[in-house]
N, C-alpha and C positions, 0 to 999 in steps of 0.2 A: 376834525380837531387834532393839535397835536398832541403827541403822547408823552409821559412823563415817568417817571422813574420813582419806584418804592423803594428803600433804600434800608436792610440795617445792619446797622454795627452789633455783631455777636458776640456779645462780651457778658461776664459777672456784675453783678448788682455792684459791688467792692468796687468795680474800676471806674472808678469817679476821680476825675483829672483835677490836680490844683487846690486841694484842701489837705488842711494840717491832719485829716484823721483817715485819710488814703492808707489802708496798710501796705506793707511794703511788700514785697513780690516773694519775700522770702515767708512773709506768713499766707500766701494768699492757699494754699496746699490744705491748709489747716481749716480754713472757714467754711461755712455750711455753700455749699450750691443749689442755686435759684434755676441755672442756665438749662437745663435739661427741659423745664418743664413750660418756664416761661417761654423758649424758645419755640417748644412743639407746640404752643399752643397760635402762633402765629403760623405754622405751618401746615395749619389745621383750617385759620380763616384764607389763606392763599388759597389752599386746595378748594375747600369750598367757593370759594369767589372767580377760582380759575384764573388767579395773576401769576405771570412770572417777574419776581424782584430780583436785584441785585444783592448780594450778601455778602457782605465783610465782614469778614470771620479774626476775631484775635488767635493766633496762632498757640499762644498760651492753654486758650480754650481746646482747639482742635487734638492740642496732642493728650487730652485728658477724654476727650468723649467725639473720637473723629465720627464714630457712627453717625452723628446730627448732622458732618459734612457731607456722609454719602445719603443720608436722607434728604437732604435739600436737593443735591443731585438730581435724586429718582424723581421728585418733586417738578424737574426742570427749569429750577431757578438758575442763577449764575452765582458762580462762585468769584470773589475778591477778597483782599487779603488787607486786616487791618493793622498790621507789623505784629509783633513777638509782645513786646515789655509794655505796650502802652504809657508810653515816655512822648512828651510834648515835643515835638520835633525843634523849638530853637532854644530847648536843653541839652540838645546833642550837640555832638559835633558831625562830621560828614561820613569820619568812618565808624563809628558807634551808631549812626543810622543807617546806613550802608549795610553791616551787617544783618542787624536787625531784621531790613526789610528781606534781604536774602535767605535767610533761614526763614523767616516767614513763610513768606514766598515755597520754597521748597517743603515743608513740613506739612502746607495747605494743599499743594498738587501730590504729595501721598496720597492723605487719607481721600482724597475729592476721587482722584483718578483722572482728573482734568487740567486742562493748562488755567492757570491764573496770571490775567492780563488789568485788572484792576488793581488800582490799591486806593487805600481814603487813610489819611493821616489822623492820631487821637487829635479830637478836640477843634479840629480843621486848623494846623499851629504850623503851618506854613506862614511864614512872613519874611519881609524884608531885609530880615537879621537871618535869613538863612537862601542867600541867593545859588547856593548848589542844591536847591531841593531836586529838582524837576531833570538834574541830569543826572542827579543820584537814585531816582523813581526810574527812568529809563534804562540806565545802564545795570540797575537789578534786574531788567527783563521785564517791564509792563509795559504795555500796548498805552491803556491810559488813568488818569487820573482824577480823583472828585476829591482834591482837600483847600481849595481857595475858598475863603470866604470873600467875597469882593466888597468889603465893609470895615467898618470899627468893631470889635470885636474883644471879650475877653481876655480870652489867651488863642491870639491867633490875627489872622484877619489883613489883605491887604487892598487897601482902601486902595481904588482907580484902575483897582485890576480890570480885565476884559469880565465882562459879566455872563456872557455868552459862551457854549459851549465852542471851542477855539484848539488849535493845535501850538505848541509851544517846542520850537526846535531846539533839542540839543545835540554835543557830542553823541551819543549814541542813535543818533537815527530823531525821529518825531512824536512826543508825548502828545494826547488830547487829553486836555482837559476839562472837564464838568464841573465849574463851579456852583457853589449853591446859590439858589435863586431870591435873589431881592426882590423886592414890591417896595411899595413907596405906602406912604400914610402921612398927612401933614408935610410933604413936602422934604421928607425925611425916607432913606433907604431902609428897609425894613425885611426881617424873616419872619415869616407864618407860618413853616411847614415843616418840621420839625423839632426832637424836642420839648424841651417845655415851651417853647412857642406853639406848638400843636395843641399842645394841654391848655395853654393859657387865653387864646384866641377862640370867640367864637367860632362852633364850625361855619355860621353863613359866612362869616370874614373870611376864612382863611379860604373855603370853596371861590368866593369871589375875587379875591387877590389871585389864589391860582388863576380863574380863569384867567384872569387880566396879563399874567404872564404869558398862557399861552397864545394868547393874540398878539402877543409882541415877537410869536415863533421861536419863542426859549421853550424847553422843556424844565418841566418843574422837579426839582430835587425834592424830592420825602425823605425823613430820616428819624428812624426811631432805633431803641435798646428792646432786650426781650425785658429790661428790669421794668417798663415802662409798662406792660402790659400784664405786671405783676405785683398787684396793690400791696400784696401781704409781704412783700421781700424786707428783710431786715433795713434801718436805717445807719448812715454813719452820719456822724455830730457833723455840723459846720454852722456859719453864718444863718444868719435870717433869712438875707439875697437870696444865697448860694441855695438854703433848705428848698425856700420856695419856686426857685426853676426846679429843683432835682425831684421834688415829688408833692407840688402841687396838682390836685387834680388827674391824679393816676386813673381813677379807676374812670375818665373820661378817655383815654386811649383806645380802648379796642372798637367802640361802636364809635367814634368818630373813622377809625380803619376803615373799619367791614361801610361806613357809607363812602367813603373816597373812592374805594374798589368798586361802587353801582353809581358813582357820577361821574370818574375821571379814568380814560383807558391809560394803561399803563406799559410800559414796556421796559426795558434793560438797559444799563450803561453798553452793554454790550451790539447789542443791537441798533442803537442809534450810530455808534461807532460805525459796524458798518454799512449802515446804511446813508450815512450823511458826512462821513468825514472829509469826504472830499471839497464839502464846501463849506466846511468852517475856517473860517479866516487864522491868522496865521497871527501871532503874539511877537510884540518883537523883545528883543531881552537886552 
């Protein structure tokens, strides 16, 4: 069978993208911290489970509690970098994300002591209104990338993208990237596998949809927060929608985990790189 990728974004409960009650970066110093605990606690069913994941770390976070970077290290996860400010990528402009990813970037190979060749953009907010993403990813010095949605989307999303993990040529040399993995339902493209989609899907469903992906020889994207695996963590106000992706059904997260980890083998953004890049087809732009 083939293998698939656990995936998370290490971020504060706070950083929730696209709602009026997001506080701002300059209060975030102030508000109580989840991330310590909620995080170790996923580091905790890895180790027991014996997976190595991929980990994108907000750079924010890192420079507040790097010791959880060199924990995941020892741990022998991978280290990837989820930028600095957790700003929607087509609220930028090129060089205000540019930087961003490059302090990133550098602040997360301190505290790691490792190179970081990943990145994953908030929200997956790559889209069509920002066609220098992927030479601005590159030219900050990443090997590859996982922020396409290849779908309708939110805040994000570029519907007709390659679905398939693929390589995307720019100015600086060749980005691959790992988009996340659709499934289909009613005839309709669909996410199962992270998220509140993880929360919201039965696990037979979503176990079944993975398979079906991997029979189609894509690797399946996982993606979760540590806030997810942190029932008790404070709320911030929003929509009805918006409440019911963000924290329906928390406290189904951790043992839907711990059974993916004893049905589905897992492995690394890193490790599929390279072991397979050479034959993923080539994106034209």
């Amino acid at each position: 069978m083939h293998k698939s990728v656990f995936s998370v974004d290490v971020e504060e409960w706070f950083h929730i993208l696209d709602v009026p009650s997001t506080p701002a970066m300059a209060e975030w110093p102030a508000l109580p911290s989840r991330v310590e605990t909620s995080f170790r606690s996923m580091l905790e069913v890895f180790s027991e489970k014996k997976v190595r994941t991929t980990l994108f770390f907000l750079a924010w976070v890192v420079e507040r509690y790097p010791h959880l970077v060199r924990e995941a290290v020892e741990g022998g996860h991978e280290i990837a970098s989820h930028g600095y400010a957790h700003e929607l990528v087509y609220r930028q402009d090129r060089a205000t994300f540019s930087a961003d990813i490059t302090k990133a970037k550098d602040i997360i190979e301190q505290a790691a002591g490792v190179a970081v060749k990943g990145y994953r953009a908030p929200g997956f907010s790559v889209t069509s209104e920002t066609p220098w993403f992927f030479d601005a990813v590159a030219e900050a010095g990443y090997a590859y990338d996982s922020s396409v949605f290849p779908g309708e989307r939110g805040h994000g999303g570029l519907p007709g993208a390659l679905a398939v993990p693929h390589v995307v040529p720019t100015a600086s040399g060749d980005l691959v990237e790992f988009p996340v993995s659709l499934s289909s339902m009613l005839g309709r493209p669909m996410y199962f596998f992270g998220g509140g989609y993880l929360r919201f899907f039965p696990y037979s469903l979503m176990l079944s949809k993975a398979k079906d992906v991997l029979k189609e020889g894509r690797p399946v994207v996982f993606y979760l927060h540590p806030r997810e695996v942190d029932p008790e963590h404070p709320r911030l106000p929003m929509s009805a929608k918006r409440n019911f992706m963000t924290y329906h059904n928390l406290r189904s997260t951790m043992p839907k985990m711990r059974r993916l980890f004893d049905d589905l083998p897992m492995t690394t953004f890193g490790e599929l790189m390279e072991k397979g890049s050479g034959a993923f087809p080539k994106a034209g732009r």
